[in-house]
N, CA, C and O atoms as a MOPAC input file, in Angstrom:
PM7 MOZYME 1SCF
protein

 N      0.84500 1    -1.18000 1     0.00000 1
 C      0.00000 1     0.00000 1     0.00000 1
 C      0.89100 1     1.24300 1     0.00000 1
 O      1.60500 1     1.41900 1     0.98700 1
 N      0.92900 1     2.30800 1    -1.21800 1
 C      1.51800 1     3.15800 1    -1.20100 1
 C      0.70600 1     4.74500 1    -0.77300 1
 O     -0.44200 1     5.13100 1    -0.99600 1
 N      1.71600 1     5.32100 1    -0.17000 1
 C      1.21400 1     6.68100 1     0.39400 1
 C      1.27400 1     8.05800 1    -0.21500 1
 O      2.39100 1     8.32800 1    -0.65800 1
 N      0.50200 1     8.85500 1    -0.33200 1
 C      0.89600 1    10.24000 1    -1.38100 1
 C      1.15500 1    11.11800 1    -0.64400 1
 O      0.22000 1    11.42700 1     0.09500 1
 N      2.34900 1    11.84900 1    -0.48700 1
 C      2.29500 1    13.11000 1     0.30100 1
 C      2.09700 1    14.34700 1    -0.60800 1
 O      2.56300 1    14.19100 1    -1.73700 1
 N      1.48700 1    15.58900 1    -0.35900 1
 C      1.38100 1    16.37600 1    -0.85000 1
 C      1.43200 1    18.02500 1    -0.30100 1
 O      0.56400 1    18.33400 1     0.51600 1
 N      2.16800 1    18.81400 1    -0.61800 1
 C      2.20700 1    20.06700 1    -0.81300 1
 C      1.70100 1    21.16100 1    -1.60200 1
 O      2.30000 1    21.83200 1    -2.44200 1
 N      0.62400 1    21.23300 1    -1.24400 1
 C     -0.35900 1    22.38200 1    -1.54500 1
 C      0.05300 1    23.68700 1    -1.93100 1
 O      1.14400 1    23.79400 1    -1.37100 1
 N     -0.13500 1    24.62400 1    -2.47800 1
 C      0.44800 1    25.94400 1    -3.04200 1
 C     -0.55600 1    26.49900 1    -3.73500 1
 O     -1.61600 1    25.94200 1    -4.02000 1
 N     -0.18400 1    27.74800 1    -4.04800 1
 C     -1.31800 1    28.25900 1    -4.68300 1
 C     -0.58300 1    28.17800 1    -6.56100 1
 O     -1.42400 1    28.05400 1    -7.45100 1
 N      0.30000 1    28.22500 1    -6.80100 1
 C      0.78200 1    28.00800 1    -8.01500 1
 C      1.18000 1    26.73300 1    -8.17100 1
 O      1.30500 1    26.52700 1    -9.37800 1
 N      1.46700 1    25.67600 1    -7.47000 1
 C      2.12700 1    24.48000 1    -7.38100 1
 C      1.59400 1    23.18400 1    -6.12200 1
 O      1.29000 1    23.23600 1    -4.93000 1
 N      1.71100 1    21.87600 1    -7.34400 1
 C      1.57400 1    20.75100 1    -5.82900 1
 C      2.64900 1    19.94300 1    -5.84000 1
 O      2.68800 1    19.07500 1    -6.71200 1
 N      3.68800 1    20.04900 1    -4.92800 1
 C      4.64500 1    19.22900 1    -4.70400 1
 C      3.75200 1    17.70100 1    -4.50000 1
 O      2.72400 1    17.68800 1    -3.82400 1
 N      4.26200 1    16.50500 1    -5.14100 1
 C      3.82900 1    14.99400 1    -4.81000 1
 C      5.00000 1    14.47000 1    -4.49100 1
 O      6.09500 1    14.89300 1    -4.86100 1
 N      4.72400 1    13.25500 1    -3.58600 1
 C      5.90100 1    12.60800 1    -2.96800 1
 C      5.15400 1    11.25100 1    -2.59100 1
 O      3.96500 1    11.33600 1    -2.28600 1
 N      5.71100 1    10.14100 1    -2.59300 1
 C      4.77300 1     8.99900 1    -2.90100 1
 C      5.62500 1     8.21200 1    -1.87200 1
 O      6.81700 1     8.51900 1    -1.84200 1
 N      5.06100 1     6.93700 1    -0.75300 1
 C      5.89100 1     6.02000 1    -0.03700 1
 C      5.97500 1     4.55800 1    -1.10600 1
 O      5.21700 1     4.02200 1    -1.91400 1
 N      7.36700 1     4.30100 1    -0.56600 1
 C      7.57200 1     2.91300 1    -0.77000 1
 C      5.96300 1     1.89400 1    -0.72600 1
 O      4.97500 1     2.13300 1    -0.03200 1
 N      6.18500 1     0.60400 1    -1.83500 1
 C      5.48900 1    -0.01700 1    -1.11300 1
 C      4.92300 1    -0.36000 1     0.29300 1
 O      3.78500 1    -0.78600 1     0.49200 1
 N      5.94900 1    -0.09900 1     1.32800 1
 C      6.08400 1    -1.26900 1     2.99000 1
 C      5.70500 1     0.29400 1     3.39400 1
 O      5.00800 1     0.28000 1     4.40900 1
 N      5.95100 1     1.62700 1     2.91300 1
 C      5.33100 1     2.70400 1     3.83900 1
 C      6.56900 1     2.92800 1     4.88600 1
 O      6.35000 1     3.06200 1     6.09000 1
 N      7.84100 1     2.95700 1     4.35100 1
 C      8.76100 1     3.37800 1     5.25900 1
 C      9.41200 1     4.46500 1     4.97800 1
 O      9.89800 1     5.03300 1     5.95600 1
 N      9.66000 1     5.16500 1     3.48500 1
 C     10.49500 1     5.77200 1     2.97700 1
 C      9.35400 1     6.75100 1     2.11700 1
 O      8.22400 1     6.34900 1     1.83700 1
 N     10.01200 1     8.43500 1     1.67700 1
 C      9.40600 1     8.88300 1     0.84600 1
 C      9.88600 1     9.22200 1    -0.30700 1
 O     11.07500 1     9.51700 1    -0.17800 1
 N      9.46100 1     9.33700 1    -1.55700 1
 C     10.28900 1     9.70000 1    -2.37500 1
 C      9.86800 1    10.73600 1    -3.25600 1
 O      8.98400 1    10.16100 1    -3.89100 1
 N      9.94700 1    12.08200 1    -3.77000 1
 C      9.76700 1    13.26000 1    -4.59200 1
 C      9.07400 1    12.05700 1    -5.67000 1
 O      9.42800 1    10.89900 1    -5.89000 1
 N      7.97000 1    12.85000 1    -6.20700 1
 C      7.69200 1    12.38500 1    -7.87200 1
 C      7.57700 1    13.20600 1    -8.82200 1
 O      7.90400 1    12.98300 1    -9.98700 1
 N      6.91400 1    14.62200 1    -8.21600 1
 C      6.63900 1    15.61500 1    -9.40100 1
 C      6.17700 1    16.91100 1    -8.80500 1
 O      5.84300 1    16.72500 1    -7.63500 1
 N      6.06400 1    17.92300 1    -9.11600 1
 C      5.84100 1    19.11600 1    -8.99800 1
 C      4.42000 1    19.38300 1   -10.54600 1
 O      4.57100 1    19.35900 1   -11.76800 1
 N      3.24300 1    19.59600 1    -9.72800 1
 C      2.19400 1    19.71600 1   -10.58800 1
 C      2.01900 1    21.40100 1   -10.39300 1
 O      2.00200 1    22.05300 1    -9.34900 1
 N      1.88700 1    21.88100 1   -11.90800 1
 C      1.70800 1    23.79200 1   -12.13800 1
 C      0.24400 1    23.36100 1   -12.19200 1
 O     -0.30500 1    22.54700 1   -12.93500 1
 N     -0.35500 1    24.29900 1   -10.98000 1
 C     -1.36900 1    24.69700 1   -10.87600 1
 C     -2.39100 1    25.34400 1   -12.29900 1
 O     -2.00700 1    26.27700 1   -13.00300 1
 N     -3.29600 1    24.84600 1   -12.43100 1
 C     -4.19400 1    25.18600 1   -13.82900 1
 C     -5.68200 1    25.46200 1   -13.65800 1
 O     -6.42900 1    26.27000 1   -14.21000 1
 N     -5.82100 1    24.80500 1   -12.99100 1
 C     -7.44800 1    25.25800 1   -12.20500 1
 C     -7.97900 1    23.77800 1   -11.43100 1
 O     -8.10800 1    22.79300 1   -12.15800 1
 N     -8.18800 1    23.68900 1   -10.40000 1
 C     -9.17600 1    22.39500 1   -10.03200 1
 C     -9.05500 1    21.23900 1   -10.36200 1
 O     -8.39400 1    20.31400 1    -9.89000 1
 N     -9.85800 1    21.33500 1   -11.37100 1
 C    -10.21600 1    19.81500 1   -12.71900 1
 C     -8.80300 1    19.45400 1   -13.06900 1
 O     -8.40700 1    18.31100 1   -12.84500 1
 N     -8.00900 1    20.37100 1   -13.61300 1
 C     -6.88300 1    19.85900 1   -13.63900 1
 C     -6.14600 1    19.16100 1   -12.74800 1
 O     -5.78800 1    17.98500 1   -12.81400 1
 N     -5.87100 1    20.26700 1   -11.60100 1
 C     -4.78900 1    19.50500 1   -11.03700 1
 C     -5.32500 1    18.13900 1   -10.49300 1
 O     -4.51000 1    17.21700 1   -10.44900 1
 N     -6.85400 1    17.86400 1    -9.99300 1
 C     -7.01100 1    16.59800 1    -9.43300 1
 C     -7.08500 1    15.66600 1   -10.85200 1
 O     -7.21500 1    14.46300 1   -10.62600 1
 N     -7.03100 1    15.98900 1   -12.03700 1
 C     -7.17700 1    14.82100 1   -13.15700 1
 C     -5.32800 1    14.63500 1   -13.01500 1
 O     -4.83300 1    13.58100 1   -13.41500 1
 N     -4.82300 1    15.25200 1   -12.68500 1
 C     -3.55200 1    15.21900 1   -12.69800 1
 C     -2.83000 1    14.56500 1   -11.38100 1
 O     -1.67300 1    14.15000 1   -11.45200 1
 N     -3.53500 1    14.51000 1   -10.27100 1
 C     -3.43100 1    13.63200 1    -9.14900 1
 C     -4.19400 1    12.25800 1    -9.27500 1
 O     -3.84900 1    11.26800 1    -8.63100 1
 N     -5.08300 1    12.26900 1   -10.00900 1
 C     -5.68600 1    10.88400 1   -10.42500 1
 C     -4.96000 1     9.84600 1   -11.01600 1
 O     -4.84200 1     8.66000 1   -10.71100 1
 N     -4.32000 1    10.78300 1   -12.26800 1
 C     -3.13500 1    10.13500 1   -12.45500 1
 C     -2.19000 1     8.95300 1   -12.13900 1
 O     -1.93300 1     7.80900 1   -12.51200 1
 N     -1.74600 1    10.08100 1   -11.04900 1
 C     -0.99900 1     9.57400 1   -10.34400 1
 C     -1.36100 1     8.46900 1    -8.89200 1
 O     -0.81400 1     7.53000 1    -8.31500 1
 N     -2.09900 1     8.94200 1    -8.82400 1
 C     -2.84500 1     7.86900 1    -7.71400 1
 C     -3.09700 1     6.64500 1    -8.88700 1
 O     -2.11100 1     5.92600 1    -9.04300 1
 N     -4.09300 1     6.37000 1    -9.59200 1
 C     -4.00600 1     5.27900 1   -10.32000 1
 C     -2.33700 1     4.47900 1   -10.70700 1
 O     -2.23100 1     3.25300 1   -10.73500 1
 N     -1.20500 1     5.37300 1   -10.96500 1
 C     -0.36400 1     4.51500 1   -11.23800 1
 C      0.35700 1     3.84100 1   -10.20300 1
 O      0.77900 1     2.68600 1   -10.26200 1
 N      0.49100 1     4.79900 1    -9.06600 1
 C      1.34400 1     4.06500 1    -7.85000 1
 C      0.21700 1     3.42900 1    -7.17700 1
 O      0.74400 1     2.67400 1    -6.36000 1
 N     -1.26400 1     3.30800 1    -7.06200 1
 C     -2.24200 1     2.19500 1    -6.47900 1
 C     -2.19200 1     2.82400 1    -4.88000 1
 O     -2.02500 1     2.12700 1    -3.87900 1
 N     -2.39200 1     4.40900 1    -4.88900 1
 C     -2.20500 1     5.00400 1    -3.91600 1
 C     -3.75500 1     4.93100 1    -3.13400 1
 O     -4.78300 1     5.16500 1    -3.76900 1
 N     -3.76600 1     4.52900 1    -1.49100 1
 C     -4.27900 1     4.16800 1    -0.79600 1
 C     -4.89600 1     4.91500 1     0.24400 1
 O     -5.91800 1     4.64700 1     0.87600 1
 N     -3.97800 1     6.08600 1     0.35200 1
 C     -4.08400 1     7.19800 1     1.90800 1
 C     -3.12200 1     8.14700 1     1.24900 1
 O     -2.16900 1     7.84500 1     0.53000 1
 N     -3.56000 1     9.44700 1     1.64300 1
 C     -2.88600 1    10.78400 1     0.98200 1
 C     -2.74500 1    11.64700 1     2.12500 1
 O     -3.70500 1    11.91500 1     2.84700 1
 N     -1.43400 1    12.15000 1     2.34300 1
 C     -1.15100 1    12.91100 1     3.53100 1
 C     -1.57800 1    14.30800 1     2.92500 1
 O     -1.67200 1    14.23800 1     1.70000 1
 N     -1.76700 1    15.14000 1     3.27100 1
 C     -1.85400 1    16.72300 1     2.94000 1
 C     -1.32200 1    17.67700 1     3.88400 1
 O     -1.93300 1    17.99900 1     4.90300 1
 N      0.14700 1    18.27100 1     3.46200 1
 C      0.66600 1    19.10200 1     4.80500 1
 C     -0.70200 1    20.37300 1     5.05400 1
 O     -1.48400 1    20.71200 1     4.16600 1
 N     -0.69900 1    20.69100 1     5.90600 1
 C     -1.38900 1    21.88500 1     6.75800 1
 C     -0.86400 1    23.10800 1     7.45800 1
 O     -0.59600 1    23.15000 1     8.65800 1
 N     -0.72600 1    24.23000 1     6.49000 1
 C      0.27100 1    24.91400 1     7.20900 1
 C     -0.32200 1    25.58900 1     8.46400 1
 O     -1.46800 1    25.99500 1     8.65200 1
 N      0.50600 1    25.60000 1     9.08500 1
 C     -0.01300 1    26.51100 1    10.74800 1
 C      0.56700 1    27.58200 1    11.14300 1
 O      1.77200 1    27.71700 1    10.93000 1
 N     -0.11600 1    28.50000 1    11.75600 1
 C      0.67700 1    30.01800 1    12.37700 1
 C      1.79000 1    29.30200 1    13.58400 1
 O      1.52100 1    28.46100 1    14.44100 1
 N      2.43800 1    29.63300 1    13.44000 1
 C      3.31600 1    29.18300 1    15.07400 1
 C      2.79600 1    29.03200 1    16.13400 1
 O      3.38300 1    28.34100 1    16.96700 1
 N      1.33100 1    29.72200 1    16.49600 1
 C      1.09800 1    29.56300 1    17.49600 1
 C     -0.01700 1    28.37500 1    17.53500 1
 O     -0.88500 1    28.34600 1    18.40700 1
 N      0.10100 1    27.31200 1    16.41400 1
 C     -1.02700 1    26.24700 1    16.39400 1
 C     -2.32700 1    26.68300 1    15.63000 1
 O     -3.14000 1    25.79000 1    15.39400 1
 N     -2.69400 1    28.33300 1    15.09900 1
 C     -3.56100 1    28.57700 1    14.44500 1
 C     -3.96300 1    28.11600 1    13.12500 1
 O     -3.26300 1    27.12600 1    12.91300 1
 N     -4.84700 1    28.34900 1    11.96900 1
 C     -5.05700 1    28.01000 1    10.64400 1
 C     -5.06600 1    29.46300 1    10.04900 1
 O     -6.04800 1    30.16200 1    10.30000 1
 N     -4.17600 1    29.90800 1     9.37700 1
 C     -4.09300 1    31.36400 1     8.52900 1
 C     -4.59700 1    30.75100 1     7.39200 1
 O     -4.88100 1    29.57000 1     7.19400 1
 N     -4.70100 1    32.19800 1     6.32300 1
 C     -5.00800 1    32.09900 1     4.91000 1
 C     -5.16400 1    31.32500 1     4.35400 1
 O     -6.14600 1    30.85400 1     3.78000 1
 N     -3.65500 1    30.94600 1     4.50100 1
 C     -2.85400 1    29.45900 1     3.53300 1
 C     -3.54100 1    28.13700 1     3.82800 1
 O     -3.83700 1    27.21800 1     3.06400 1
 N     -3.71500 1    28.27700 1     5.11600 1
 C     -4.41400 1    26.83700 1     5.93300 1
 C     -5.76100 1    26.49700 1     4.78300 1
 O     -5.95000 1    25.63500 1     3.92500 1
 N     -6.67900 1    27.89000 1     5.39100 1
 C     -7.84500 1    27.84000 1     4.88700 1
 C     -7.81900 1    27.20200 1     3.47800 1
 O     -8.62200 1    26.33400 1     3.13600 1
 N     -6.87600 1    27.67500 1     2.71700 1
 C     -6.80100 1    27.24000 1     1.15300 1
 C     -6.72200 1    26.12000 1     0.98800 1
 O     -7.56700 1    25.58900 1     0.26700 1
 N     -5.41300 1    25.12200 1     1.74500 1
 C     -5.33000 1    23.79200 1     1.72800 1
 C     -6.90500 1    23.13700 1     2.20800 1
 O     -7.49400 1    22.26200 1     1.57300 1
 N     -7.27500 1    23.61400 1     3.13600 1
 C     -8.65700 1    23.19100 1     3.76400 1
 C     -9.57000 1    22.56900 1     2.75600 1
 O    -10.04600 1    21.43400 1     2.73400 1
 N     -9.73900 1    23.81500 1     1.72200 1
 C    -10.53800 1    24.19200 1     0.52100 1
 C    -10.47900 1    23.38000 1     0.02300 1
 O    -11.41500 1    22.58800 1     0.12700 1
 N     -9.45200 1    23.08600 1    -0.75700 1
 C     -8.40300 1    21.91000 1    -1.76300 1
 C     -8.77500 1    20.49800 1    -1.26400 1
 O     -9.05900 1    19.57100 1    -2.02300 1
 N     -8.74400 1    20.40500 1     0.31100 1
 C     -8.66000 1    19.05400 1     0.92600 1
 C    -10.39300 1    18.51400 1     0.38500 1
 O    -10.67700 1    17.46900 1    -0.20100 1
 N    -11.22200 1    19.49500 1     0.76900 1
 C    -12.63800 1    19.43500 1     0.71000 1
 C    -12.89300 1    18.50100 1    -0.47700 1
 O    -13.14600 1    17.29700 1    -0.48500 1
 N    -12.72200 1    19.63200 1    -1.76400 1
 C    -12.19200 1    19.32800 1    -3.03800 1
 C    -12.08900 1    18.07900 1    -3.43100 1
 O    -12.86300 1    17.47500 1    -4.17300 1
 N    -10.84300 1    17.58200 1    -2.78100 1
 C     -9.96800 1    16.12800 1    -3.39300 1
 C    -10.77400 1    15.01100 1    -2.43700 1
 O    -10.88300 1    13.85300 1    -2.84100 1
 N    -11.27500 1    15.38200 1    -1.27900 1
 C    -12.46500 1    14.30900 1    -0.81900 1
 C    -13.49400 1    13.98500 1    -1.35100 1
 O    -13.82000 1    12.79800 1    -1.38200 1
 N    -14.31500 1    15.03200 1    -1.94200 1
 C    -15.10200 1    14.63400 1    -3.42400 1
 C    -14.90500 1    14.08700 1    -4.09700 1
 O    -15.66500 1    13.11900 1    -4.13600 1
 N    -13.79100 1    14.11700 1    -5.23000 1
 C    -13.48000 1    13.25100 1    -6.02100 1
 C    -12.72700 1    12.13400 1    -6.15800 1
 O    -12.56600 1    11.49200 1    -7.19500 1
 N    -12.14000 1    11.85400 1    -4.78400 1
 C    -11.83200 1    10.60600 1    -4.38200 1
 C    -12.09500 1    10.13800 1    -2.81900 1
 O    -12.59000 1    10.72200 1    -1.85500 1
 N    -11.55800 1     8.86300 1    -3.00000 1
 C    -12.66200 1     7.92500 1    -1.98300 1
 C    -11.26700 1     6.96000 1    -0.98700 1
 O    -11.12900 1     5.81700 1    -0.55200 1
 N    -10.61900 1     7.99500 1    -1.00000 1
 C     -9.28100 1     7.94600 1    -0.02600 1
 C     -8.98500 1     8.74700 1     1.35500 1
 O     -9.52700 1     9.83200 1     1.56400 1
 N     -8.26700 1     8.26600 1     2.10600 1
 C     -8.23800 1     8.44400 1     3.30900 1
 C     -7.70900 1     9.40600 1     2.88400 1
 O     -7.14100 1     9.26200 1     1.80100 1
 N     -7.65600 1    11.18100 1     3.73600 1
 C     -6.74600 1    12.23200 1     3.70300 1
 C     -6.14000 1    12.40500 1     5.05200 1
 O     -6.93800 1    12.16800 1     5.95900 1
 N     -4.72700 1    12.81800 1     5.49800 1
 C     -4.81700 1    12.88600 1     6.95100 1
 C     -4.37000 1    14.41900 1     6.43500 1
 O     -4.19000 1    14.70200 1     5.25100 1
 N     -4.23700 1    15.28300 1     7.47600 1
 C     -3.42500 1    16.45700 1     7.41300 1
 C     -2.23500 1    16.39000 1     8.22000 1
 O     -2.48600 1    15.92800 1     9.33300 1
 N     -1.22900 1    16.64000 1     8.07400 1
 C      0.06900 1    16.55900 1     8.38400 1
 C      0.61600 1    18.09500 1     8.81500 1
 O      1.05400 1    18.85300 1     7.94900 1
 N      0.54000 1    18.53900 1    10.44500 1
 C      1.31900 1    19.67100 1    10.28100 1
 C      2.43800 1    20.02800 1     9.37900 1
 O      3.33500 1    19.26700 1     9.01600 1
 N      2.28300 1    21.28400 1     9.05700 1
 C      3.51900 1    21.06700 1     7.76400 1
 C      4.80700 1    22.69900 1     8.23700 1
 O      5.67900 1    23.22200 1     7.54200 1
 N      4.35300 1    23.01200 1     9.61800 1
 C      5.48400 1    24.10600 1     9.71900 1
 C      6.73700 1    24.06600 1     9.64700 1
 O      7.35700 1    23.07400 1    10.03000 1
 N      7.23300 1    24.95900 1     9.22600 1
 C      8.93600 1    24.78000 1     9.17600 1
 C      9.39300 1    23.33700 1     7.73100 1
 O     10.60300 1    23.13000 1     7.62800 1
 N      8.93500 1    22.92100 1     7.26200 1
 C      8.94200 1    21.72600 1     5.99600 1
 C      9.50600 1    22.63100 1     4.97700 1
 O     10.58600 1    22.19300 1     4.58200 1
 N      9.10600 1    23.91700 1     4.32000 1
 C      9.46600 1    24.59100 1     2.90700 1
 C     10.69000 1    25.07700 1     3.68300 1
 O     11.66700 1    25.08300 1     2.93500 1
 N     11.00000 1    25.51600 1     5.00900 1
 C     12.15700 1    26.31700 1     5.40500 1
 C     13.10300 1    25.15600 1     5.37600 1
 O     14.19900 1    25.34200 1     4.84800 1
 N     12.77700 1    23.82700 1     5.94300 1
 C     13.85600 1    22.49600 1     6.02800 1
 C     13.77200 1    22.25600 1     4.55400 1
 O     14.84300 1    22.47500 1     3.98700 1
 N     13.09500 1    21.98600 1     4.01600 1
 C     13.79500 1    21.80800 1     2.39500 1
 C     14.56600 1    22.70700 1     1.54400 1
 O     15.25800 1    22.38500 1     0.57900 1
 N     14.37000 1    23.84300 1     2.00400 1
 C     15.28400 1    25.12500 1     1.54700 1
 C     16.68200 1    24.76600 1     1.93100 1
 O     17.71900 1    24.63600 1     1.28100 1
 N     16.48000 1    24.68900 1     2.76600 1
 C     17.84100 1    24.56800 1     4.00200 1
 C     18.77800 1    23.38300 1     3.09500 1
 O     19.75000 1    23.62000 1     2.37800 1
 N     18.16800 1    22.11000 1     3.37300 1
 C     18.28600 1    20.86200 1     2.74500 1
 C     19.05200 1    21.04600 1     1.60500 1
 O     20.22000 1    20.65700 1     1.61900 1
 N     18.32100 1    21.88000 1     0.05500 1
 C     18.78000 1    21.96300 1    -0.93500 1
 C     20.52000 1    22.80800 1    -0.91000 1
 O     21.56100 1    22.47800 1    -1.47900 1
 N     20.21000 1    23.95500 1    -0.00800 1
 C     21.26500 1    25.06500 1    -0.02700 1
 C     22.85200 1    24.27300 1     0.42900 1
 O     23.98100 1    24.40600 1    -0.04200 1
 N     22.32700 1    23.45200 1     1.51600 1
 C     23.45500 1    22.89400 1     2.04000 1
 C     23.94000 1    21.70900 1     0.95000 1
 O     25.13000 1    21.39500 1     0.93400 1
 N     22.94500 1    21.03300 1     0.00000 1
 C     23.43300 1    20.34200 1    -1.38100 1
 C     23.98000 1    21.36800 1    -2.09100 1
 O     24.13200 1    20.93600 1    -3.23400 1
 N     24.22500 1    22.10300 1    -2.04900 1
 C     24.99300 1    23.43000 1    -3.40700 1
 C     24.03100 1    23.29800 1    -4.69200 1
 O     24.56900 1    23.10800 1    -5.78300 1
 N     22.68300 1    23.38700 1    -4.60900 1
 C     21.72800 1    23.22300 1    -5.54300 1
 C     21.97900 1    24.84700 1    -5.86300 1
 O     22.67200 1    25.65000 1    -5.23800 1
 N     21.20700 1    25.03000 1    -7.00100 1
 C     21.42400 1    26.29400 1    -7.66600 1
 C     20.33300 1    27.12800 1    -7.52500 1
 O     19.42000 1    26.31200 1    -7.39800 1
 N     19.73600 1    28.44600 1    -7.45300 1
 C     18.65500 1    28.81500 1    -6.95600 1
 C     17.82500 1    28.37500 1    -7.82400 1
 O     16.82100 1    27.88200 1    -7.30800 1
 N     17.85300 1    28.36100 1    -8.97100 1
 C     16.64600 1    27.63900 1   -10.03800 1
 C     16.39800 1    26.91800 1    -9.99700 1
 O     15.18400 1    26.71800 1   -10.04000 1
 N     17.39600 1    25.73000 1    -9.86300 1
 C     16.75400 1    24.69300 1    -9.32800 1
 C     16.04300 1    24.10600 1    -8.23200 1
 O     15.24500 1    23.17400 1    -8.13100 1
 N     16.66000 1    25.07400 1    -7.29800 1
 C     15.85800 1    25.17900 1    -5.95700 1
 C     14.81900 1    25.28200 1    -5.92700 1
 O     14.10900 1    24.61800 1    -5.17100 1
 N     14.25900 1    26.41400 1    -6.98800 1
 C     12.57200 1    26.75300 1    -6.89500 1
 C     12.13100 1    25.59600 1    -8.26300 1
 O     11.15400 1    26.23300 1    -8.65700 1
 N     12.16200 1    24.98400 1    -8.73900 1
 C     12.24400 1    24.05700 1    -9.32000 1
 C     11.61200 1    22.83500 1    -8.41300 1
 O     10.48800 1    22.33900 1    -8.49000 1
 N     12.45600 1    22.58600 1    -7.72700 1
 C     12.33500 1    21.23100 1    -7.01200 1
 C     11.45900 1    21.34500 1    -5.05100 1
 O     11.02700 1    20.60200 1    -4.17000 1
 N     11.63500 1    22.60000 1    -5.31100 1
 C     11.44200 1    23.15600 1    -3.31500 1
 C      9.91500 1    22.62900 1    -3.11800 1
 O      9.70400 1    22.39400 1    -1.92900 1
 N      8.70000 1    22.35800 1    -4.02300 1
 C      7.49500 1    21.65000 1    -3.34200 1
 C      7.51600 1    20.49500 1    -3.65500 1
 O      6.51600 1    19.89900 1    -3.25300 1
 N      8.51800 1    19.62400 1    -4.44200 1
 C      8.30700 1    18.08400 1    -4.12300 1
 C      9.19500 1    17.51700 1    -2.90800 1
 O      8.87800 1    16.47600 1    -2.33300 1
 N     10.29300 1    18.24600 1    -2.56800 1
 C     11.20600 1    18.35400 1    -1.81900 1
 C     10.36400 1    18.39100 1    -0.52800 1
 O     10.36900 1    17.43000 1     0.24000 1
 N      9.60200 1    19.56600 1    -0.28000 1
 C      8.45600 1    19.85200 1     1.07500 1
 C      7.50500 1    18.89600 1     0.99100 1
 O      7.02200 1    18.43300 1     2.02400 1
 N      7.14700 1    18.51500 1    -0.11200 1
 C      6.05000 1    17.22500 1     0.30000 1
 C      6.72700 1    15.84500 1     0.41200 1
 O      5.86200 1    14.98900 1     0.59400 1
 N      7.97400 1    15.32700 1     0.36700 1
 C      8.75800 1    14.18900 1     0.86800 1
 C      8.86200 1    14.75600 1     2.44100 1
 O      8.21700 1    14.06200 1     3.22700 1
 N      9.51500 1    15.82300 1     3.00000 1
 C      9.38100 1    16.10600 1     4.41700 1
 C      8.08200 1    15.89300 1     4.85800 1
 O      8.05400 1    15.06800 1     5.77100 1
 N      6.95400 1    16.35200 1     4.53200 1
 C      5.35500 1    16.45300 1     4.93200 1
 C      5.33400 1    14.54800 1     5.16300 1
 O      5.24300 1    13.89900 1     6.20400 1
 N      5.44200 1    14.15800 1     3.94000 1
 C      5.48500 1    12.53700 1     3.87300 1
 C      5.76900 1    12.03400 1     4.99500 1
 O      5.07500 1    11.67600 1     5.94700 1
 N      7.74600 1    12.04300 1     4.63000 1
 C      8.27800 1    11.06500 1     5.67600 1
 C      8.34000 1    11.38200 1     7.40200 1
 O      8.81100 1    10.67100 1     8.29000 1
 N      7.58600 1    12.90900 1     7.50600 1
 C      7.06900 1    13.02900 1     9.12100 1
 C      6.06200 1    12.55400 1     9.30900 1
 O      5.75400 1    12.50000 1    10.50000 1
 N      5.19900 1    12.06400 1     8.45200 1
 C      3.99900 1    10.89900 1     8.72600 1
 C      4.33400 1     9.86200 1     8.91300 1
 O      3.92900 1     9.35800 1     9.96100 1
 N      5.06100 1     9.18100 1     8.17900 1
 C      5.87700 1     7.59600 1     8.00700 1
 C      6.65200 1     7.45200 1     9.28200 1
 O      6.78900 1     6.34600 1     9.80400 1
 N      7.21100 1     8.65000 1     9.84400 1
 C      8.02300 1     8.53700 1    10.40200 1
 C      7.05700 1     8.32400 1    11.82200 1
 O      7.50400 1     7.47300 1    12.59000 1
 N      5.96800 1     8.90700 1    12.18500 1
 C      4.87900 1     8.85600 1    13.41500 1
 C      4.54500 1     7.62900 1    13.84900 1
 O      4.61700 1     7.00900 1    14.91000 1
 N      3.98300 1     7.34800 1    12.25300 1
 C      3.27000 1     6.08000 1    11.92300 1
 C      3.94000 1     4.89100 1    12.51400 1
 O      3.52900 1     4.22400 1    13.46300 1
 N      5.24700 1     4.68000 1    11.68600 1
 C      6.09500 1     3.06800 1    12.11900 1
 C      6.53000 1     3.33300 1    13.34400 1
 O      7.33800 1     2.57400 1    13.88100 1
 N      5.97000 1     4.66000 1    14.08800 1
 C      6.89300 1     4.75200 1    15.86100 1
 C      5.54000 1     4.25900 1    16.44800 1
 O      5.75300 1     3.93600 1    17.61600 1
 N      4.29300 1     4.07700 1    16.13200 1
 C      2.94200 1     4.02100 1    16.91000 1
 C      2.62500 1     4.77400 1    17.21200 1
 O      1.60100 1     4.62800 1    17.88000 1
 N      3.15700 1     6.30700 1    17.04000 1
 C      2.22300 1     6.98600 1    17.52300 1
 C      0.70600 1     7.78900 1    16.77800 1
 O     -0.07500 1     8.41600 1    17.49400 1

């Protein structure tokens, strides 16, 4: 049973998909935002090919545990992708994830283009493997 992590954006959805066994995450793609219909025919996709089962969705939060703007949007989106599919969603705090993948890339000597290139599939493998990582501890 494979897992989808995802990073929400308003121009972009970072995807990041688990191993079969659900231990590991791995980047798959960076989807450009087009409207709705798209991007979920474009997550369908992808769910049909990896036989994806449960879909994490990071959730961004104010520091102090609140839901800002951004939250609300993912919220929206989450609503959305529960309609048209018939999969478990969890939400995955997702604070500090785009700043650790930044970080992540800079300290690889990645190049800034590529950085913004790769920085929401990158944040949705972190979003991922802090689920995976909960999960195989029991908690």
């Amino acid at each position: 049973m494979r897992i989808m992590g995802l990073d929400v954006g308003d121009k972009t959805i970072g995807v990041a998909i688990s191993d079969p066994l659900g231990f590991t995450a791995q980047g798959v793609t960076t989807i450009r935002r087009k409207g709705i219909k798209s991007d979920l025919s474009q997550l369908r996709t992808i769910i049909e090919q990896y036989d994806i089962k449960e879909v994490v969705v990071g959730l961004p939060k104010n520091m102090n545990n609140t839901i800002g703007p951004q939250g609300e949007k993912v919220l929206n989106f989450v609503d959305k992708f529960k309609k048209e599919f018939d999969l478990e969603v969890i939400l995955q705090d997702e604070r500090l994830t785009t700043v650790s993948a930044e970080r992540m890339l800079i300290d690889a000597d990645v190049s800034r283009k590529k950085r913004k290139d790769v920085i929401d599939k990158v944040a949705a493998t972190y979003i991922l493997g802090s689920y995976l990582e909960k999960k195989n501890r029991g908690e």
